[in-house]
CHARMM-style PDB file with segment names, atoms N, HN, CA, C and O in Angstrom:
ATOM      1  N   UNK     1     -12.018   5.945  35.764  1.00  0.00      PROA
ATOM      2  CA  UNK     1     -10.980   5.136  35.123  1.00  0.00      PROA
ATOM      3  C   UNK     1     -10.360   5.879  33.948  1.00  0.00      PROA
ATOM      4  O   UNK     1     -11.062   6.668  33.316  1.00  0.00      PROA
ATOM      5  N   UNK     2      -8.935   5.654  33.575  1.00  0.00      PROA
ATOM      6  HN  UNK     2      -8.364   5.013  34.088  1.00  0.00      PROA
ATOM      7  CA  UNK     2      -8.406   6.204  32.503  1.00  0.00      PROA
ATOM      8  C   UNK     2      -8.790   5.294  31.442  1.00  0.00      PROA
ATOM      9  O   UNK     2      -9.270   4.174  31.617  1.00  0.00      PROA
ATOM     10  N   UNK     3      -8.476   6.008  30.014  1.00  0.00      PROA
ATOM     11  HN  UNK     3      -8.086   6.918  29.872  1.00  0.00      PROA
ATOM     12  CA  UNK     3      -8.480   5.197  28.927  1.00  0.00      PROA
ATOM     13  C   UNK     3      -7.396   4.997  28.120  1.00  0.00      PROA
ATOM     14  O   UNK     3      -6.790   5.957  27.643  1.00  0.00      PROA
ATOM     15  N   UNK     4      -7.104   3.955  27.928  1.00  0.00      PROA
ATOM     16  HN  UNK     4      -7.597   3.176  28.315  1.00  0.00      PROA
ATOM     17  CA  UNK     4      -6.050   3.325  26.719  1.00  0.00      PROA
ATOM     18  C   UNK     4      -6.285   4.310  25.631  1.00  0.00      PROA
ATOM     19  O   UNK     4      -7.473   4.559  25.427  1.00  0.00      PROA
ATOM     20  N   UNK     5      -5.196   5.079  24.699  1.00  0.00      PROA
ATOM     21  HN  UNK     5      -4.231   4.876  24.864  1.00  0.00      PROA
ATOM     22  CA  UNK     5      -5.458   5.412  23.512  1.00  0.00      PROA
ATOM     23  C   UNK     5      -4.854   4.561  22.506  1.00  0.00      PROA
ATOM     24  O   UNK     5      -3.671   4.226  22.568  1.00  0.00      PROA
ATOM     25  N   UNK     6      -5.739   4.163  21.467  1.00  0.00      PROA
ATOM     26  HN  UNK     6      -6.699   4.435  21.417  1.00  0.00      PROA
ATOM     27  CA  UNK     6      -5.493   2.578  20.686  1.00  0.00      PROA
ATOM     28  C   UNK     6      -4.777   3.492  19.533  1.00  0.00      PROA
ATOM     29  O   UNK     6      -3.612   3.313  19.178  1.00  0.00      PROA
ATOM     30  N   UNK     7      -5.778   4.656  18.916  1.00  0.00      PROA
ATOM     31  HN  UNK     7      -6.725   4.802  19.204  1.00  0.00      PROA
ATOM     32  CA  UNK     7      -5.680   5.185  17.671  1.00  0.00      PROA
ATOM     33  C   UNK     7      -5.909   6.692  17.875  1.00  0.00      PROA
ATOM     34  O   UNK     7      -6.972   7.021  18.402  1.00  0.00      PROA
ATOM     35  N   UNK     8      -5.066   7.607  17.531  1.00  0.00      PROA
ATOM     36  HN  UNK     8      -4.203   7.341  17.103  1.00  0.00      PROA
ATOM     37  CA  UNK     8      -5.236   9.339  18.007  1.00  0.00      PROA
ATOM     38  C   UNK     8      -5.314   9.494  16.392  1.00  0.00      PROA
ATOM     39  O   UNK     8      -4.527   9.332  15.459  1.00  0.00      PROA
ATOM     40  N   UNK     9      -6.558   9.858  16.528  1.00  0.00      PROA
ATOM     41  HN  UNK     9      -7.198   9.989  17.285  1.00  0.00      PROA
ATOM     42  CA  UNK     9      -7.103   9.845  14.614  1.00  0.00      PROA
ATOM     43  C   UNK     9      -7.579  11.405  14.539  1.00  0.00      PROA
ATOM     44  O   UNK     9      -8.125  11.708  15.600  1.00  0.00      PROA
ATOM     45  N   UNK    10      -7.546  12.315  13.758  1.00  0.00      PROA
ATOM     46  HN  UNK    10      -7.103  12.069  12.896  1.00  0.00      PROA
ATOM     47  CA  UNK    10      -8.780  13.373  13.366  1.00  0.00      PROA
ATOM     48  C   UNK    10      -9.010  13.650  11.581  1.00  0.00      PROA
ATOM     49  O   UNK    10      -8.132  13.639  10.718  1.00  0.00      PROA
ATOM     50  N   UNK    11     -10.323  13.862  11.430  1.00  0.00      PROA
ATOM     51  HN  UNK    11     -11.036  13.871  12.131  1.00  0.00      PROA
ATOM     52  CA  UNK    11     -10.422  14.041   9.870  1.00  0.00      PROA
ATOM     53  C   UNK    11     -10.537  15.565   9.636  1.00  0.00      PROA
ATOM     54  O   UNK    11     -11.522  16.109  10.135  1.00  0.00      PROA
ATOM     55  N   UNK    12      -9.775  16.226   9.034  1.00  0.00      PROA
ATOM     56  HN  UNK    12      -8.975  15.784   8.629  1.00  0.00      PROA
ATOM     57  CA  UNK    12     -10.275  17.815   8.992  1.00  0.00      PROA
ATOM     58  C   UNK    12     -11.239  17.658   7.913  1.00  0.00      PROA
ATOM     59  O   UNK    12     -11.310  16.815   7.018  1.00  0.00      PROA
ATOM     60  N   UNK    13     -12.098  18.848   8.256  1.00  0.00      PROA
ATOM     61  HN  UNK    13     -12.040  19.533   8.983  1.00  0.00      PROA
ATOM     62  CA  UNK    13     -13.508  19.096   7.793  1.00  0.00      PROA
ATOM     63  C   UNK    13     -13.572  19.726   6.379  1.00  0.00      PROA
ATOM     64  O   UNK    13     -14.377  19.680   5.449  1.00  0.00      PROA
ATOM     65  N   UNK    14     -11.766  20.649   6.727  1.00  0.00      PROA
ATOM     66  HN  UNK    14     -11.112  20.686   7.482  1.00  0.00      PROA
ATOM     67  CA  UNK    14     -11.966  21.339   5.095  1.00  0.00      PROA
ATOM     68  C   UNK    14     -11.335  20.523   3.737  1.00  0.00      PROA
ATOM     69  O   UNK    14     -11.838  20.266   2.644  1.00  0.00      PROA
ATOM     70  N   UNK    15      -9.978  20.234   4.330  1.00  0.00      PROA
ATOM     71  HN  UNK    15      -9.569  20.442   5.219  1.00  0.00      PROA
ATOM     72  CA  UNK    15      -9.591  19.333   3.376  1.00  0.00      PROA
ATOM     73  C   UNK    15     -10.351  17.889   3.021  1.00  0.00      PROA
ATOM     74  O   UNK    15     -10.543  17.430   1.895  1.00  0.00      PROA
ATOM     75  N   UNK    16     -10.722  17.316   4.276  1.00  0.00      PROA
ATOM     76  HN  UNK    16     -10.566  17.688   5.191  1.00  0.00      PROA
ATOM     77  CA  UNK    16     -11.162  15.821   4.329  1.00  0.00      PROA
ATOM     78  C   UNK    16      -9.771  14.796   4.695  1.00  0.00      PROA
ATOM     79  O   UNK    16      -9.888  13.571   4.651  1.00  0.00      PROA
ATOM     80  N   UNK    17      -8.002  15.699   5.182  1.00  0.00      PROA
ATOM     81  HN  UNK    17      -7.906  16.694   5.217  1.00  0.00      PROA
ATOM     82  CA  UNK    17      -7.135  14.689   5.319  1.00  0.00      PROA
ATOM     83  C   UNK    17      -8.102  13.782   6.361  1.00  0.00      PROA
ATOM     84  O   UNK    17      -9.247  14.029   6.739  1.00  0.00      PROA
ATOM     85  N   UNK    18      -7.339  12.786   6.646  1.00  0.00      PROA
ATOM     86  HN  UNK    18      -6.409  12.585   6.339  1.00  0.00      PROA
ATOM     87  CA  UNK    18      -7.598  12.067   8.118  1.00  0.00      PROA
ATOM     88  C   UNK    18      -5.623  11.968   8.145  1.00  0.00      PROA
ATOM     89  O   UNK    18      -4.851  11.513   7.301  1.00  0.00      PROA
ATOM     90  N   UNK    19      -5.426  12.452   9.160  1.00  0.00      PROA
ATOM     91  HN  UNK    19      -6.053  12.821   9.845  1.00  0.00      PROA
ATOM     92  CA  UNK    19      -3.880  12.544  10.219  1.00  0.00      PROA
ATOM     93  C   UNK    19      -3.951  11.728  11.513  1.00  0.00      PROA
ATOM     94  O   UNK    19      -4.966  11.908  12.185  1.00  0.00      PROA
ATOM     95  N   UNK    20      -2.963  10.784  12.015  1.00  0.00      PROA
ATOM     96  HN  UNK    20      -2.138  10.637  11.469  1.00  0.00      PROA
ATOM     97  CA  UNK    20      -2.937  10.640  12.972  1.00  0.00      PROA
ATOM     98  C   UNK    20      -1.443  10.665  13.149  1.00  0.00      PROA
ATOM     99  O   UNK    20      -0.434  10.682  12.443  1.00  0.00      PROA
ATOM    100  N   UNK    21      -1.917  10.657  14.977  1.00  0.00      PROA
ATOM    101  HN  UNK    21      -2.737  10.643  15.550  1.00  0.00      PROA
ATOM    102  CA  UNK    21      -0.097  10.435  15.002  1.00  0.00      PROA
ATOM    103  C   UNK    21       0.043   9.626  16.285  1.00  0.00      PROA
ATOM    104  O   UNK    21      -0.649   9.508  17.296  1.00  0.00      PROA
ATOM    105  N   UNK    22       1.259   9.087  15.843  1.00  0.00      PROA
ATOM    106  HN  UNK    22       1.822   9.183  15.022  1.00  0.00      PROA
ATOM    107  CA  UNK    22       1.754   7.786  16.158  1.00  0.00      PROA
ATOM    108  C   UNK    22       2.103   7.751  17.204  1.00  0.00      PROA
ATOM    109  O   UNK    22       1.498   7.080  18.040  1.00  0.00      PROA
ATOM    110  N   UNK    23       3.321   8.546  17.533  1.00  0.00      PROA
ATOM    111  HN  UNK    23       3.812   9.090  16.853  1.00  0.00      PROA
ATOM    112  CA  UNK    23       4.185   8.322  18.824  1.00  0.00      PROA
ATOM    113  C   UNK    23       3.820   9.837  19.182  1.00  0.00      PROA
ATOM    114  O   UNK    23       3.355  10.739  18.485  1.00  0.00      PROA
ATOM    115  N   UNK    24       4.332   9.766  20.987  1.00  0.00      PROA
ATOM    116  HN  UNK    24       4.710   9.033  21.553  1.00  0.00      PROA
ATOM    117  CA  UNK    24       4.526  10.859  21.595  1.00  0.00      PROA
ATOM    118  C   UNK    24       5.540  12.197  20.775  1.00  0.00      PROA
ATOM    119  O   UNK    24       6.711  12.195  20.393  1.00  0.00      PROA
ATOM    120  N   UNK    25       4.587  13.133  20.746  1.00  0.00      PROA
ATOM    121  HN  UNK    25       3.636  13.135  21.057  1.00  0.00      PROA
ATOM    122  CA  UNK    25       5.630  14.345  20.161  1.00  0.00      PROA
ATOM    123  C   UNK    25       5.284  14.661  18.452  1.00  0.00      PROA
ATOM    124  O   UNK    25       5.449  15.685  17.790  1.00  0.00      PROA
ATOM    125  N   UNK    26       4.756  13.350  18.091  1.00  0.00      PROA
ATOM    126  HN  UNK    26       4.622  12.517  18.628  1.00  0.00      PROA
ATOM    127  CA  UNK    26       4.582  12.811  16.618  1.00  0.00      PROA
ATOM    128  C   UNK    26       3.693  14.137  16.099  1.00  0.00      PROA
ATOM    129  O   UNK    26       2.663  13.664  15.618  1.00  0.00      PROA
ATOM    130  N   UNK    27       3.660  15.759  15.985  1.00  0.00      PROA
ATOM    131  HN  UNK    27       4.497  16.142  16.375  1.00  0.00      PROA
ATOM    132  CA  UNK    27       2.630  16.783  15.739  1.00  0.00      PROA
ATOM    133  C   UNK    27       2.334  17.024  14.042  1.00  0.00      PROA
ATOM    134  O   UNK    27       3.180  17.423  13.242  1.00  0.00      PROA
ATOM    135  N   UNK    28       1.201  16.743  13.790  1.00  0.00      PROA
ATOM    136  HN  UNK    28       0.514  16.418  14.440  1.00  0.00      PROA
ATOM    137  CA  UNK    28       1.445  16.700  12.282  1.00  0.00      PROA
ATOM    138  C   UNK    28       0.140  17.775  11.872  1.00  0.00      PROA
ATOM    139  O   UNK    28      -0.650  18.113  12.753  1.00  0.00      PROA
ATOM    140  N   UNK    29       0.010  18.228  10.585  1.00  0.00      PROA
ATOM    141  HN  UNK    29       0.652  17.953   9.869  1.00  0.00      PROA
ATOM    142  CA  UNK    29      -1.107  19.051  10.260  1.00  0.00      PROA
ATOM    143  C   UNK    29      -1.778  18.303   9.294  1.00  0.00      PROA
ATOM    144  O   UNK    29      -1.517  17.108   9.156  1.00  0.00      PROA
ATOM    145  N   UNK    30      -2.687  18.920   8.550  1.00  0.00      PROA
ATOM    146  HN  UNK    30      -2.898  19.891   8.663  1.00  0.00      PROA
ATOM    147  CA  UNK    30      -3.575  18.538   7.497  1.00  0.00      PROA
ATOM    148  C   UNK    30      -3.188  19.055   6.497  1.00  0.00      PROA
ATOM    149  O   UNK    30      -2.412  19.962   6.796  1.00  0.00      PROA
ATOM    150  N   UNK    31      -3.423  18.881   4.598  1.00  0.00      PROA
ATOM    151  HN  UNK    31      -4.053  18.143   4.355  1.00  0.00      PROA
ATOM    152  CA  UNK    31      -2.792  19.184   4.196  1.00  0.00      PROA
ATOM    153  C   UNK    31      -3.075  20.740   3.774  1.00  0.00      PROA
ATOM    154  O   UNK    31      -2.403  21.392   2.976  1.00  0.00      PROA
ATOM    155  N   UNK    32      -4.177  21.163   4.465  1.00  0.00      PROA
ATOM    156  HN  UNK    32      -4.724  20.633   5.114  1.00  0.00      PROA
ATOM    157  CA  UNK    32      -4.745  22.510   4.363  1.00  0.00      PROA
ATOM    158  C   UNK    32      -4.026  23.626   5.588  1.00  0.00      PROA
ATOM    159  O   UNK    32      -3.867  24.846   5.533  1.00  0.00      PROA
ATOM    160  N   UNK    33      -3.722  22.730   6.564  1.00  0.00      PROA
ATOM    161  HN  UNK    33      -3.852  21.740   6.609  1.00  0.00      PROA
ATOM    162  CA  UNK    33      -3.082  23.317   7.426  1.00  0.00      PROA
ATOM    163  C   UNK    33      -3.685  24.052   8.827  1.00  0.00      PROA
ATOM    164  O   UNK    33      -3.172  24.644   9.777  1.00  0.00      PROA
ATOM    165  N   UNK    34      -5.508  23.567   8.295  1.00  0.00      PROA
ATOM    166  HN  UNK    34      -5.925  23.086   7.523  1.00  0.00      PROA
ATOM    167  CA  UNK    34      -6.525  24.174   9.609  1.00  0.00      PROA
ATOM    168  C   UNK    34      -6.649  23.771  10.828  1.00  0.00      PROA
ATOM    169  O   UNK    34      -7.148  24.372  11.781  1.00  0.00      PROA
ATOM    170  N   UNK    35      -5.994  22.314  10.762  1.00  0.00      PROA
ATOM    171  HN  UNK    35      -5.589  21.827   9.988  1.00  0.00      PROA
ATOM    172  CA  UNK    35      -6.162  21.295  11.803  1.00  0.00      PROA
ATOM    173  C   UNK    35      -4.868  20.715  12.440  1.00  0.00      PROA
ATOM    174  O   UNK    35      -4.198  20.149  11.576  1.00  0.00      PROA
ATOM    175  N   UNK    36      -4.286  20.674  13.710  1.00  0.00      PROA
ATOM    176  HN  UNK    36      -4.830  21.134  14.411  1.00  0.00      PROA
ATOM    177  CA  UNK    36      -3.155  19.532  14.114  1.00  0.00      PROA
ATOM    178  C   UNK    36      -3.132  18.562  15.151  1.00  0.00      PROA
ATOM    179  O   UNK    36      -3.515  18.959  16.251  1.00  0.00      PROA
ATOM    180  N   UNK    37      -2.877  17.732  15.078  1.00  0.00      PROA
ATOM    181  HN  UNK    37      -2.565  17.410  14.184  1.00  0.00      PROA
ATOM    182  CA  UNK    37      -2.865  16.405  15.895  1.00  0.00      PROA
ATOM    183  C   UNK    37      -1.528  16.208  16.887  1.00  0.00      PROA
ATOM    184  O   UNK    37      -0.438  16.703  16.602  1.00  0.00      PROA
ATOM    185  N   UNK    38      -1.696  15.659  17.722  1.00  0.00      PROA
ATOM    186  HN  UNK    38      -2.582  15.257  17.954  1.00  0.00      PROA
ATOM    187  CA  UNK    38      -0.482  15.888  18.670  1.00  0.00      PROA
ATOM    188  C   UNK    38      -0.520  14.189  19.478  1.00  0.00      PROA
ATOM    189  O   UNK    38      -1.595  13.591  19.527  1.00  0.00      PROA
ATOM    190  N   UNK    39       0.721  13.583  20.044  1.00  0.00      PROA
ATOM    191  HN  UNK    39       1.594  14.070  20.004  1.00  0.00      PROA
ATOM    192  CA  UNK    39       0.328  12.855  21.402  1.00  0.00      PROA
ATOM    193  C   UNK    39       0.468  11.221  21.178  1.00  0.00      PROA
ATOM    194  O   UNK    39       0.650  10.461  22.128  1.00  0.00      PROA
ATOM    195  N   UNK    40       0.379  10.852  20.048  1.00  0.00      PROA
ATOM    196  HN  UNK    40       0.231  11.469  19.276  1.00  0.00      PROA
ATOM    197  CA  UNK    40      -0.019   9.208  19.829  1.00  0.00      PROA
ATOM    198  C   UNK    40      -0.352   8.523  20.332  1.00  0.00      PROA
ATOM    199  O   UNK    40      -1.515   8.419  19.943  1.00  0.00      PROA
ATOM    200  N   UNK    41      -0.177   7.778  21.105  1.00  0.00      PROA
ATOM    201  HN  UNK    41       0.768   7.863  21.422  1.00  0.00      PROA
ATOM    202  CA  UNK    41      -0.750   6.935  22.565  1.00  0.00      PROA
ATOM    203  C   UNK    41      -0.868   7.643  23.522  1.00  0.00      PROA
ATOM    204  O   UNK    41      -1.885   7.303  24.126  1.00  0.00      PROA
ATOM    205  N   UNK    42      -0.273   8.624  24.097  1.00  0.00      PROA
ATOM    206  HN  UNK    42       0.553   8.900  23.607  1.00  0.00      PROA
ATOM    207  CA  UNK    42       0.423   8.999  25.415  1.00  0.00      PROA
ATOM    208  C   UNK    42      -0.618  10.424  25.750  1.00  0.00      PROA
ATOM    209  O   UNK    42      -0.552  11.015  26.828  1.00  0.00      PROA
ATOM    210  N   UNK    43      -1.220  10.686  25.037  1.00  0.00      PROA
ATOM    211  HN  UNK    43      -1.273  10.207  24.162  1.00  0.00      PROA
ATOM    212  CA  UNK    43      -2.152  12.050  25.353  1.00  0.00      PROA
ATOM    213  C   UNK    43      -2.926  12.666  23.721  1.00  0.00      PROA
ATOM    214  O   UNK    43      -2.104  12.713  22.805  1.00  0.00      PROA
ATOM    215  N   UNK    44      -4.252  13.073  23.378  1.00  0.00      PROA
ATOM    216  HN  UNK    44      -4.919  13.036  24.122  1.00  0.00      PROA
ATOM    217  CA  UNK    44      -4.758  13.344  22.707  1.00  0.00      PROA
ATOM    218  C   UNK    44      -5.047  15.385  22.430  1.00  0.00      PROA
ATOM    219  O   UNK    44      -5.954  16.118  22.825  1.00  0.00      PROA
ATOM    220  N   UNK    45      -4.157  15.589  21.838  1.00  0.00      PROA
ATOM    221  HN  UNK    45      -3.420  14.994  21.518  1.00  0.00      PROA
ATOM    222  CA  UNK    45      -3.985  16.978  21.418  1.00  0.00      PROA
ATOM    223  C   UNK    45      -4.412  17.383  20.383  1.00  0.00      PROA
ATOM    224  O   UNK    45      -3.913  16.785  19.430  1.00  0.00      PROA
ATOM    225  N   UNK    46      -5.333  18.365  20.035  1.00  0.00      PROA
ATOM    226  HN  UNK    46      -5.738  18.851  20.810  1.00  0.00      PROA
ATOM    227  CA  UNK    46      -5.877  18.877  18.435  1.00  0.00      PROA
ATOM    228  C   UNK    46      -5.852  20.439  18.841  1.00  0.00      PROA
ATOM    229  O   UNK    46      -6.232  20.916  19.910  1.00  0.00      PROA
ATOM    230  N   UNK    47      -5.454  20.939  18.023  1.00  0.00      PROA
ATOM    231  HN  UNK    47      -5.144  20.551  17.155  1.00  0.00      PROA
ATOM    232  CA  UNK    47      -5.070  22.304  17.648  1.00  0.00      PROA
ATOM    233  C   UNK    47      -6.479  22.955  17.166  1.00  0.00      PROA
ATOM    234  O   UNK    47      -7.355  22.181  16.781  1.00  0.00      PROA
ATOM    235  N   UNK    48      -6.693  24.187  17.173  1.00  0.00      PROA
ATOM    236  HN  UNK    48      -5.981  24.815  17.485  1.00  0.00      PROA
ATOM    237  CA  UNK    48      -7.691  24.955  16.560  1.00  0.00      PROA
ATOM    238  C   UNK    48      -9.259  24.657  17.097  1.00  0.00      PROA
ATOM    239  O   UNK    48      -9.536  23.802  17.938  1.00  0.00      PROA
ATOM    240  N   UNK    49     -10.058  25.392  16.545  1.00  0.00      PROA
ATOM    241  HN  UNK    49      -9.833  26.087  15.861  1.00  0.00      PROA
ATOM    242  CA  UNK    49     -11.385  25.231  16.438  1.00  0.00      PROA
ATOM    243  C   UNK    49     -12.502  23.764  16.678  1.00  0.00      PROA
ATOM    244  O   UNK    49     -13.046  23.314  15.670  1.00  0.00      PROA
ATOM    245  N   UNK    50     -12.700  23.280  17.674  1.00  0.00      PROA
ATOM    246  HN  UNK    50     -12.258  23.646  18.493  1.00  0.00      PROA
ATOM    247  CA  UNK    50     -12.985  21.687  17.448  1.00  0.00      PROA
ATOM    248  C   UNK    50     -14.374  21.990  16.469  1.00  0.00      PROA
ATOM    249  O   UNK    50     -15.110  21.004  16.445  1.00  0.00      PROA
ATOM    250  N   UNK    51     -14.810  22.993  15.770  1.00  0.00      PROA
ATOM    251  HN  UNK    51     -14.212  23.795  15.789  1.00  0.00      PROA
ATOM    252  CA  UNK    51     -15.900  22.572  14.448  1.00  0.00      PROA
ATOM    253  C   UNK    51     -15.245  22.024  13.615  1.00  0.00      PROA
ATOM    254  O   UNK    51     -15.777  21.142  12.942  1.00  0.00      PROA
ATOM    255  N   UNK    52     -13.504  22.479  13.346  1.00  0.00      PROA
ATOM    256  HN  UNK    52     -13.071  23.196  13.893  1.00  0.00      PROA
ATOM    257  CA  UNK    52     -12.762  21.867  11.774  1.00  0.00      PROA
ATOM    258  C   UNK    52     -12.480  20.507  12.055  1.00  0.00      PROA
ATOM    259  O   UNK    52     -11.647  19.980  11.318  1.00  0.00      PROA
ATOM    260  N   UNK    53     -12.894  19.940  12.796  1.00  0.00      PROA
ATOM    261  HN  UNK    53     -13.571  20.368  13.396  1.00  0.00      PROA
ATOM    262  CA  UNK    53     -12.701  18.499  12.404  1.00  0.00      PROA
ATOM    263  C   UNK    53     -13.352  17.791  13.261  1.00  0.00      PROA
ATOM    264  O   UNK    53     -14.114  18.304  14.080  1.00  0.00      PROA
ATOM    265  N   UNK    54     -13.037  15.989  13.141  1.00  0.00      PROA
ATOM    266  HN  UNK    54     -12.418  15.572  12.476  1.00  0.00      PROA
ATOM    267  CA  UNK    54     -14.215  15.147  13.069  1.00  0.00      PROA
ATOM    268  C   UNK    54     -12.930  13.716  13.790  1.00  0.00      PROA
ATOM    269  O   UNK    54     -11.977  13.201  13.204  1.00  0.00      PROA
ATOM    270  N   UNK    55     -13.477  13.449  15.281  1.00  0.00      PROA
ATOM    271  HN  UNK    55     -14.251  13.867  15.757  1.00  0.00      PROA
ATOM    272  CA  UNK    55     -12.689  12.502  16.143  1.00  0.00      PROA
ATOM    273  C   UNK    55     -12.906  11.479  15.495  1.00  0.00      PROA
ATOM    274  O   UNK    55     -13.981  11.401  14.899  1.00  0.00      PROA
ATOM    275  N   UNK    56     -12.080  10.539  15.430  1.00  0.00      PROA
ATOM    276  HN  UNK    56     -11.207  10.603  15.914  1.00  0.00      PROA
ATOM    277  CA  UNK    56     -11.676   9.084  14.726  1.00  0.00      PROA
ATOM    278  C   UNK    56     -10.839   8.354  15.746  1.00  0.00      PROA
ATOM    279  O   UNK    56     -10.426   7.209  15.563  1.00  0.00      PROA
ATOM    280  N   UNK    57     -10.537   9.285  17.162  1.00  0.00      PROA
ATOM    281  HN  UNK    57     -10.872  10.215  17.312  1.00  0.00      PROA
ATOM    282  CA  UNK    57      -9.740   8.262  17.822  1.00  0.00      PROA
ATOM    283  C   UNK    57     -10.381   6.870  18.459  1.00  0.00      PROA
ATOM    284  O   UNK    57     -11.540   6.465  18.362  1.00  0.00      PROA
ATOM    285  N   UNK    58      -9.602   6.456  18.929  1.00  0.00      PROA
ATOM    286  HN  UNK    58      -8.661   6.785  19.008  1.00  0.00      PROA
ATOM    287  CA  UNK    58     -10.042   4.938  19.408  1.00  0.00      PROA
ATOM    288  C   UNK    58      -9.282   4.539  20.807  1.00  0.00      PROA
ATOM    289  O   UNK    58      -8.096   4.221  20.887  1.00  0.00      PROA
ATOM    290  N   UNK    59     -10.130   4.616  21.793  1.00  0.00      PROA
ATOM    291  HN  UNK    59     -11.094   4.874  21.729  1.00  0.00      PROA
ATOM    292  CA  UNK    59      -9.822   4.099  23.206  1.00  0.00      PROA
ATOM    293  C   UNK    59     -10.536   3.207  23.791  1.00  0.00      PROA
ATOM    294  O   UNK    59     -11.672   2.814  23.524  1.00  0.00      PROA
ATOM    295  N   UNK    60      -9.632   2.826  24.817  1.00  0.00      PROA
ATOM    296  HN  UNK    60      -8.709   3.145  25.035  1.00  0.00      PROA
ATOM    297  CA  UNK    60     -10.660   1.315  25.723  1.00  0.00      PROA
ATOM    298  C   UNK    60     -10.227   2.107  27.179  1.00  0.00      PROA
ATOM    299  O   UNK    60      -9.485   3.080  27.313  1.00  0.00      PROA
ATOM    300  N   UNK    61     -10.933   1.362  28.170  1.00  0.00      PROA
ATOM    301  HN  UNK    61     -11.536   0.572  28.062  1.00  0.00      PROA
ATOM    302  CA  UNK    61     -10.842   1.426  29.447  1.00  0.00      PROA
ATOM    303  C   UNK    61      -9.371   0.595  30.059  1.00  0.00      PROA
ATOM    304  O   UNK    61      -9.112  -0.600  29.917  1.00  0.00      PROA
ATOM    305  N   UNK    62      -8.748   1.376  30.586  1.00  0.00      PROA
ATOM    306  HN  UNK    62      -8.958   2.347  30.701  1.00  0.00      PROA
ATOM    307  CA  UNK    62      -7.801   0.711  31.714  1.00  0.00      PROA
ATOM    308  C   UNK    62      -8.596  -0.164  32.406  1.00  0.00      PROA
ATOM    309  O   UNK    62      -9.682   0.127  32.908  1.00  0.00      PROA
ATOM    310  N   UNK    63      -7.959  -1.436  32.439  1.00  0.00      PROA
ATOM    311  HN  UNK    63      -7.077  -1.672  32.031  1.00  0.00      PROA
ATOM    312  CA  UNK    63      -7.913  -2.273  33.905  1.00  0.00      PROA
ATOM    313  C   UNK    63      -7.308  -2.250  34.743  1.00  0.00      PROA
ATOM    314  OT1 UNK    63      -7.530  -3.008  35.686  1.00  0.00      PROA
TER     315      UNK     63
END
């Protein structure tokens, strides 16, 4: 089954931002610049190294 994305969240590890993004396309960084977020609902994208940061997203199961 696919999953609903509720919340496309990440916390980078160096700064401590937490970024998310909203809408499709929505690509934003941290304010350190180690980490980027991509996708809002529509697909879950993170840039770089997955040690620099820390998932916060939030999904459910399709019915």
């Amino acid at each position: 089954m696919d999953k609903k994305i509720i919340k496309n969240c990440i916390r980078c590890k160096h700064c401590g931002d937490v970024i998310e993004s909203e809408t499709t396309h929505d690509f934003k960084f941290c304010s350190c610049g180690k980490v980027a977020i991509d996708g809002g609902h529509s697909y879950l994208k993170r840039s770089d190294n997955p040690n620099d940061w820390e998932e916060l997203s939030e999904t459910v199961e399709n019915s």
